[in-house]
C-alpha positions as CSV (number, residue, x, y, z in Angstrom):
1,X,129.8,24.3,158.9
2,X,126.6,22.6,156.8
3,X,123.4,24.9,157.4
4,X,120.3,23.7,156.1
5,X,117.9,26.3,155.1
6,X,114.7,25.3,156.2
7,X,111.4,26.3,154.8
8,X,108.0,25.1,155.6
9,X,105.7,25.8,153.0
10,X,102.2,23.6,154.1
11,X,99.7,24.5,150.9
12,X,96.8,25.7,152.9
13,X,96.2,27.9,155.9
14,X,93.1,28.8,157.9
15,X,92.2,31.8,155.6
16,X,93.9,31.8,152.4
17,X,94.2,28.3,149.7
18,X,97.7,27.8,148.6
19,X,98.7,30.5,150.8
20,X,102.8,30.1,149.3
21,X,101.9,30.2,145.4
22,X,99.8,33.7,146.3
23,X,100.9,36.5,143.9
24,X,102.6,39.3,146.2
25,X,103.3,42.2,143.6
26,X,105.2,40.2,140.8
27,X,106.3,37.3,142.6
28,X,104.9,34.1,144.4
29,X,104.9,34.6,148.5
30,X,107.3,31.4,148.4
31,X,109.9,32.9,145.8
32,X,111.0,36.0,147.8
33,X,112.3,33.0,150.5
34,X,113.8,30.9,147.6
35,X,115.4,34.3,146.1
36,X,117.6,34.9,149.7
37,X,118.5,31.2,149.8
38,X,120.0,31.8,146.5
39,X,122.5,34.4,147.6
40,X,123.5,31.6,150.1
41,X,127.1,30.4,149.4
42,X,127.8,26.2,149.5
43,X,127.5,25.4,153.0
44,X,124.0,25.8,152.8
45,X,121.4,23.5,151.6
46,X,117.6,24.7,151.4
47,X,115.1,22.2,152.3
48,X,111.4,23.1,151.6
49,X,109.0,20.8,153.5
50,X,105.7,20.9,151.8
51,X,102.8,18.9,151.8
52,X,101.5,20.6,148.4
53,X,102.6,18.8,144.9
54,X,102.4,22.0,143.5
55,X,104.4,23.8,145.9
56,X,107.4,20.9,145.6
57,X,107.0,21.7,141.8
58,X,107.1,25.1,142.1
59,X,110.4,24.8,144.1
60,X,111.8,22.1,141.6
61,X,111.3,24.8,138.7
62,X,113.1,27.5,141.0
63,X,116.0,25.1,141.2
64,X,115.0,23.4,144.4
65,X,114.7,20.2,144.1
66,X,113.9,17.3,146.7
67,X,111.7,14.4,146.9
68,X,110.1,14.8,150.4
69,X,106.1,15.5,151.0
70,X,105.5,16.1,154.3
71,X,103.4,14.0,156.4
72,X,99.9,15.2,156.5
73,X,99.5,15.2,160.8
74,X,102.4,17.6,160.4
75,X,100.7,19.9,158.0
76,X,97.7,20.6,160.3
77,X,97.2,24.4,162.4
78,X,98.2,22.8,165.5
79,X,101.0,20.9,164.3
80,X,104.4,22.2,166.0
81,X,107.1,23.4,163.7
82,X,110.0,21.4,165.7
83,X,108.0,18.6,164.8
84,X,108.1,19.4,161.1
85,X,112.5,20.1,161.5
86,X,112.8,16.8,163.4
87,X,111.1,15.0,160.4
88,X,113.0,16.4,157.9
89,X,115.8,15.9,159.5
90,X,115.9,12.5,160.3
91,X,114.1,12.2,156.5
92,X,117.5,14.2,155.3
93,X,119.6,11.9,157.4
94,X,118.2,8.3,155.9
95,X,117.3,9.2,152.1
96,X,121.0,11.8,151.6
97,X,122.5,11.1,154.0
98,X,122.6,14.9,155.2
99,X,123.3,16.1,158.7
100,X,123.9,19.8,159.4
101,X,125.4,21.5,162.2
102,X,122.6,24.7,162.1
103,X,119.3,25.5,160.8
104,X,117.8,28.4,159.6
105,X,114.4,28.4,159.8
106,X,113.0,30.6,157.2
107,X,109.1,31.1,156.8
108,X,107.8,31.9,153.7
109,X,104.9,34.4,155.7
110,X,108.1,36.7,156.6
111,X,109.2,37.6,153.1
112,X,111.1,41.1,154.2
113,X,114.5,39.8,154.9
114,X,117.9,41.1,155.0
115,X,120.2,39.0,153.5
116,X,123.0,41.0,155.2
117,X,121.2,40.8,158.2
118,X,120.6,36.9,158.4
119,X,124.6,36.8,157.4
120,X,125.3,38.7,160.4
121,X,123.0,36.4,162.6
122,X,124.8,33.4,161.6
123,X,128.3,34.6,162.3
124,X,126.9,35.9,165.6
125,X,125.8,32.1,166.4
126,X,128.9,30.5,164.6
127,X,131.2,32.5,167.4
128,X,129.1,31.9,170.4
129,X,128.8,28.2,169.5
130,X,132.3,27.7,168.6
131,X,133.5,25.4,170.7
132,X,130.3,23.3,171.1
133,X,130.6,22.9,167.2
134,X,133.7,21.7,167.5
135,X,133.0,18.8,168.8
C-alpha cells in the first residue's frame, strides 16, 4: 500500500510570520513533523505543500525534496485543506506520476505525535479497508 504523508506547511498564519520555521525548544515547529515521517518505512512518501521558498528549502535540506509551491488561493485562512490534498494530488499524479492508496495528513501545528500510535492508526484503517483496497 503507497501512503503519502502529507504536510501542509503555508509560511504565514494570522498571528505568527513563518509560523513552520518558529524555534520550538531546539528545533523548527516543521522538523518535529519531518522527524516522524522519517521513522516511516518505503511505502510512504512525504509531500510538504508549501507556499513559502524557505520552507520548501528548509524541507529540501532535511532530505525532502520536491518541486511543488502551492498555489497562493490555497494558502489563504479560508482556504479548505481538501482543497490543498486534491492539488497535490493531482500535481503528484501529472509531474511523478504518483498515486497512493491513503493519506496521512500530518499538520505541522500538532507536533506531539506518537509514532507508535500513527502505526497503530494505519493498520487499524488498512484492515477495515481491506477489501475496498483491493480493488
Amino acid at each position: 500500500m503507497k501512503i503519502l504523508c502529507f504536510i501542509p506547511a503555508r509560511k504565514n498564519s494570522k498571528g505568527i510570520k513563518n509560523k513552520n520555521l518558529v524555534k520550538i525548544g531546539k528545533k523548527r515547529l516543521i522538523d518535529y513533523t519531518l522527524d516522524i515521517c522519517k521513522k516511516f518505512d518505503k511505502n510512504f512518501f512525504t509531500f510538504v505543500s508549501t507556499d513559502s521558498k524557505m520552507i520548501s528549502n528548509h524541507c529540501k535540506k532535511s532530505g525532502f525534496k520536491n518541486n511543488y509551491i502551492r498555489p497562493t488561493y490555497l494558502s489563504k485562512d479560508k482556504s479548505k485543506i481538501i482543497d490543498t490534498v486534491f492539488n497535490s494530488l493531482n500535481w503528484l499524479k501529472k509531474n511523478m506520476n504518483y498515486m497512493p492508496d491513503a493519506v496521512l495528513l500530518l499538520q505541522p501545528t500538532s507536533p506531539i505525535r506518537d509514532i507508535i500510535q500513527i502505526n497503530k492508526a494505519i493498520k487499524q484503517f488498512i484492515k477495515k479497508n481491506k477489501n475496498h483496497l483491493l480493488e
